[in-house]
C-alpha positions as CSV (number, residue, x, y, z in Angstrom):
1,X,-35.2,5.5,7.1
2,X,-31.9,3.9,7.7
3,X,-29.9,4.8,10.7
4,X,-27.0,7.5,9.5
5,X,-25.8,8.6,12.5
6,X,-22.5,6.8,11.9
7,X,-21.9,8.4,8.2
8,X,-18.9,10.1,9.0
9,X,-18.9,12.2,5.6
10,X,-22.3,14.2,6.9
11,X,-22.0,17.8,6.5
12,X,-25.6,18.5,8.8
13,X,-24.9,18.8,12.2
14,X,-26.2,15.9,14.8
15,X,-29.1,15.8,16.1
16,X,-30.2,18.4,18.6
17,X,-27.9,19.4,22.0
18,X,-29.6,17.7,24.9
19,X,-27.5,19.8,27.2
20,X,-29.9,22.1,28.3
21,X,-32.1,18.9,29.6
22,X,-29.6,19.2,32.8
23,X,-30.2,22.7,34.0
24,X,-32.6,23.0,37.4
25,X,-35.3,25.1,37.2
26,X,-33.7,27.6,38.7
27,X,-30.6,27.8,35.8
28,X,-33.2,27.7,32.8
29,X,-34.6,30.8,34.2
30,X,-31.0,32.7,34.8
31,X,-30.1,31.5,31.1
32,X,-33.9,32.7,29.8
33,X,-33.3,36.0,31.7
34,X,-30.2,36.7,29.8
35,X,-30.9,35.6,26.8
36,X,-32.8,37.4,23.4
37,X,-34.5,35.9,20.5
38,X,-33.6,37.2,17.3
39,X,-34.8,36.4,13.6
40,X,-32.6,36.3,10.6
41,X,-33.7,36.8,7.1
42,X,-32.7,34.2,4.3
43,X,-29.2,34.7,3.7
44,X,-28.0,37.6,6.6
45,X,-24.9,37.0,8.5
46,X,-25.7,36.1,11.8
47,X,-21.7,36.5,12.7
48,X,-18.6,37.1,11.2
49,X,-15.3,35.7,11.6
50,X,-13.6,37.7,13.8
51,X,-16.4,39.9,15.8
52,X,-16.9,39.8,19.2
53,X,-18.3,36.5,20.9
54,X,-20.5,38.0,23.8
55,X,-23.3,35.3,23.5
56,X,-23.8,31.7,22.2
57,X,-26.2,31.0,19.8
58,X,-29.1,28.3,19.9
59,X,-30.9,28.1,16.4
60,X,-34.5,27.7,17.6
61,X,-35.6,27.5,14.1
62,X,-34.5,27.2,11.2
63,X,-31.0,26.4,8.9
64,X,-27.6,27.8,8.8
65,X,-24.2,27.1,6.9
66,X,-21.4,27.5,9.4
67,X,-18.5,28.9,7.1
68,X,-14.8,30.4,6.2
69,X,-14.1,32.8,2.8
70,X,-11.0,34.2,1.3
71,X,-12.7,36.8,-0.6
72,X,-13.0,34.4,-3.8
73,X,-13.5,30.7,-2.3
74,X,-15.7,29.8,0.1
75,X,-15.9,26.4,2.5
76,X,-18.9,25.5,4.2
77,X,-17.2,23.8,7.3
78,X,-20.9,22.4,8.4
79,X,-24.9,22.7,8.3
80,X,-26.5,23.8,11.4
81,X,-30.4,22.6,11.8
82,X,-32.9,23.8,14.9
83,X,-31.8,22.8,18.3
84,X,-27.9,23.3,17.9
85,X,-25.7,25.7,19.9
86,X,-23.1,27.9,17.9
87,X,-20.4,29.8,18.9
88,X,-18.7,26.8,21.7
89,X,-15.4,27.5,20.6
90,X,-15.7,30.9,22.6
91,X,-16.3,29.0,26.0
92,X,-12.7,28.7,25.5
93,X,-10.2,30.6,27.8
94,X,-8.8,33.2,25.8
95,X,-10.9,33.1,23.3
96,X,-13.7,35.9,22.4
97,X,-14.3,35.7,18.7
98,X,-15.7,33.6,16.7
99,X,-13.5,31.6,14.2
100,X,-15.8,31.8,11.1
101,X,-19.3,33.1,9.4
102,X,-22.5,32.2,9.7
103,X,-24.9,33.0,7.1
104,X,-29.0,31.7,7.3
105,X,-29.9,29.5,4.4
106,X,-33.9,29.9,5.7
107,X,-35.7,33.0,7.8
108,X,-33.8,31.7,11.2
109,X,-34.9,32.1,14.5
110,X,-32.0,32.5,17.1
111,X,-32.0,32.5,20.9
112,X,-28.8,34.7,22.0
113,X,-27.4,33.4,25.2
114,X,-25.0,36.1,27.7
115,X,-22.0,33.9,27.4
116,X,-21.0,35.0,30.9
117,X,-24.0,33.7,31.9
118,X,-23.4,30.7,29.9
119,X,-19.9,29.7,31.7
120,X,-21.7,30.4,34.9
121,X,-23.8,28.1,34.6
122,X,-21.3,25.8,32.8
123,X,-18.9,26.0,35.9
124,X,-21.7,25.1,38.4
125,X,-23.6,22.0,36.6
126,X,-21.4,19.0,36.1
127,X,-24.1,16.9,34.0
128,X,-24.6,20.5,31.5
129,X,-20.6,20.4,31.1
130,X,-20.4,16.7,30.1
131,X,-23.3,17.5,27.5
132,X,-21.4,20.6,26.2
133,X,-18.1,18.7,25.9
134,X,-19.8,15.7,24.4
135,X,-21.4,18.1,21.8
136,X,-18.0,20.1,21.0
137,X,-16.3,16.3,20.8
138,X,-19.3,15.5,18.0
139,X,-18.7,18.8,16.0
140,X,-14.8,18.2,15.7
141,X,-15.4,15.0,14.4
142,X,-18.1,15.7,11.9
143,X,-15.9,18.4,10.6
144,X,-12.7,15.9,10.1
145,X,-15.3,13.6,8.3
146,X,-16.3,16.8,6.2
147,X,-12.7,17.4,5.4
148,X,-12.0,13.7,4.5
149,X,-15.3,13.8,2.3
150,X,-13.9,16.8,0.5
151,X,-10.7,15.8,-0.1
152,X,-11.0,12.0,-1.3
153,X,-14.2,11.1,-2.1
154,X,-14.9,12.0,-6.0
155,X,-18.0,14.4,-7.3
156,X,-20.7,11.3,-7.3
157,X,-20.1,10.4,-3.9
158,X,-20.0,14.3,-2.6
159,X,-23.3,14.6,-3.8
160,X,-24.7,11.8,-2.5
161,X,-23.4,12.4,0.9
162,X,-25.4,16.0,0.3
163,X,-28.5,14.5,-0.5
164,X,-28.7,12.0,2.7
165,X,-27.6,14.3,5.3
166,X,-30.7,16.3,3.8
167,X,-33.2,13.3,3.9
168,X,-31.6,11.8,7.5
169,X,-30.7,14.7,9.2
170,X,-33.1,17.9,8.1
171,X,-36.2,16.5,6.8
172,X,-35.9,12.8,8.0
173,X,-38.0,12.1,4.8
174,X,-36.6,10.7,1.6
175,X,-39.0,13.2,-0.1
176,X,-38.3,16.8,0.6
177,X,-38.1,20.5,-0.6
178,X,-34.1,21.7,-1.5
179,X,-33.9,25.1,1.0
180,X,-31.1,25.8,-0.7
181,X,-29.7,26.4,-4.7
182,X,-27.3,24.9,-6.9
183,X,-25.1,27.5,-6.2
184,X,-25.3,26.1,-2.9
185,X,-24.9,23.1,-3.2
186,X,-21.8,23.4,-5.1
187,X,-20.3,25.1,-2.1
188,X,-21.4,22.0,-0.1
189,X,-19.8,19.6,-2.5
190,X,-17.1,22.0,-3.3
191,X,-18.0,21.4,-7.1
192,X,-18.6,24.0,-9.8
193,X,-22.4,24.3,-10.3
194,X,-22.3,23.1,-13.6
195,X,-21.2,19.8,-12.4
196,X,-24.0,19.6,-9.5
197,X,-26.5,20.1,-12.4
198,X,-24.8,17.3,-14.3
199,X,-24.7,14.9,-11.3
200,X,-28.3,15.2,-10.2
201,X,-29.4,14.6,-13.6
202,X,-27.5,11.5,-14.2
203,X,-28.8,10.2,-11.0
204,X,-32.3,10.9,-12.0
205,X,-31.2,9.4,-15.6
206,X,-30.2,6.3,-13.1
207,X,-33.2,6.5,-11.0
208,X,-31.3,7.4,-7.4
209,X,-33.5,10.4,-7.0
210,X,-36.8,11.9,-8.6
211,X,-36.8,16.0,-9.2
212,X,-39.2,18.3,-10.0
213,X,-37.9,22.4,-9.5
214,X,-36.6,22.0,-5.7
215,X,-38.4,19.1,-5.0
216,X,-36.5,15.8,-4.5
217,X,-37.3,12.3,-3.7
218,X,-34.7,9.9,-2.9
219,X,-36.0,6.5,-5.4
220,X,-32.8,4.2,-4.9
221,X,-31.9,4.8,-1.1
222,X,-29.5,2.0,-0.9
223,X,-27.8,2.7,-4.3
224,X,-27.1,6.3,-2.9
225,X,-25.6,4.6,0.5
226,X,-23.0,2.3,-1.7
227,X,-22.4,5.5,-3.6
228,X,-21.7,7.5,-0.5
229,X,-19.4,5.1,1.0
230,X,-17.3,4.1,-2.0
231,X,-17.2,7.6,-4.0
């Protein structure tokens, strides 16, 4: 696989938070002590915008959207894969609720971290701070690449984007199941779901990608790339 961790437009989070590398033995147990592990069902809310922050959220296993609604729209801010914290933007002072919705694309297995607990820690550990910072510096920028993606790149290179954050970033295989539907990935691409459908049939048409029901192999990787960066 070619090296994407510089593609800007990629609406999967990074790789997984090292942060937690930096705790003593004696911190991992305080955070394991005050923490819960809770499993989500394919599409529950695992928060709303608005509720109460009192813990931050590790995704053990699993997938998530991270998300804002009006009612009628809805725009998926970014993809959350195992290994990523949510809910940082309540570490904040002054700040206990969380600023959007997250819903489970997969069943989702969540550890629930005291968030008192968390800033305790956070406060007393120098090298954990610098790895939470770093992490909260990453998931500002991926969302300004998100928002450039949506708002100038056209349909073609949207989907393309879509379909390599899903082979670099998820499966780290050109060849993988879809966890989620067309419906879904219109919301990804902010496109209609009619014109998802057309897209990934002209690129199989083209012979970018290979589908059979949710299956999907990436065929033209490179073609994909140039597609990506110049949509």
């Amino acid at each position: 696989m070619a090296n994407k961790e510089n593609f800007s437009g990629c609406t999967v989070s990074s790789p997984s938070c090292k942060c937690f590398e930096k705790l003593s033995k004696v911190e991992f147990e305080l955070i394991e002590s005050k923490s819960v592990y809770v499993t989500f069902k394919k599409g529950e809310i695992l928060c709303k915008k608005g509720s109460i922050s009192s813990h931050i959220m590790m995704i053990e296993n699993g997938l998530v959207k991270v998300f804002l609604e009006n009612g009628t729209n809805t725009l998926v801010l970014k993809v959350v894969t195992s290994g990523n914290l949510i809910g940082l933007s309540s570490i904040r002072e002054g700040s206990n609720v969380f600023p959007y919705n997250v819903m489970a694309y997969i069943d989702t297995k969540v550890k629930q971290i005291d968030i008192n607990t968390f800033h305790q820690v956070l406060s007393n550990n120098a090298a954990f701070a610098k790895e939470v910072i770093e992490l909260l510096g990453s998931n500002s920028e991926q969302i300004h690449g998100r928002f450039f993606c949506l708002v100038y790149k056209q349909s073609y290179g949207r989907m393309a984007d879509i379909l390599l954050c899903m082979a670099d970033r998820i499966f780290k295989n050109k060849e993988f199941e879809l966890p989620v539907s067309r419906k879904d990935l219109a919301e990804l691409t902010g496109l209609s779901s009619e014109t998802v459908i057309r897209i990934l049939k002209k690129f199989q048409d083209d012979g970018l990608i290979q589908m059979d029901g949710k299956s999907i192999k990436l065929i033209d990787y490179e073609r994909l790339i140039n597609i990506s960066e110049n949509g």
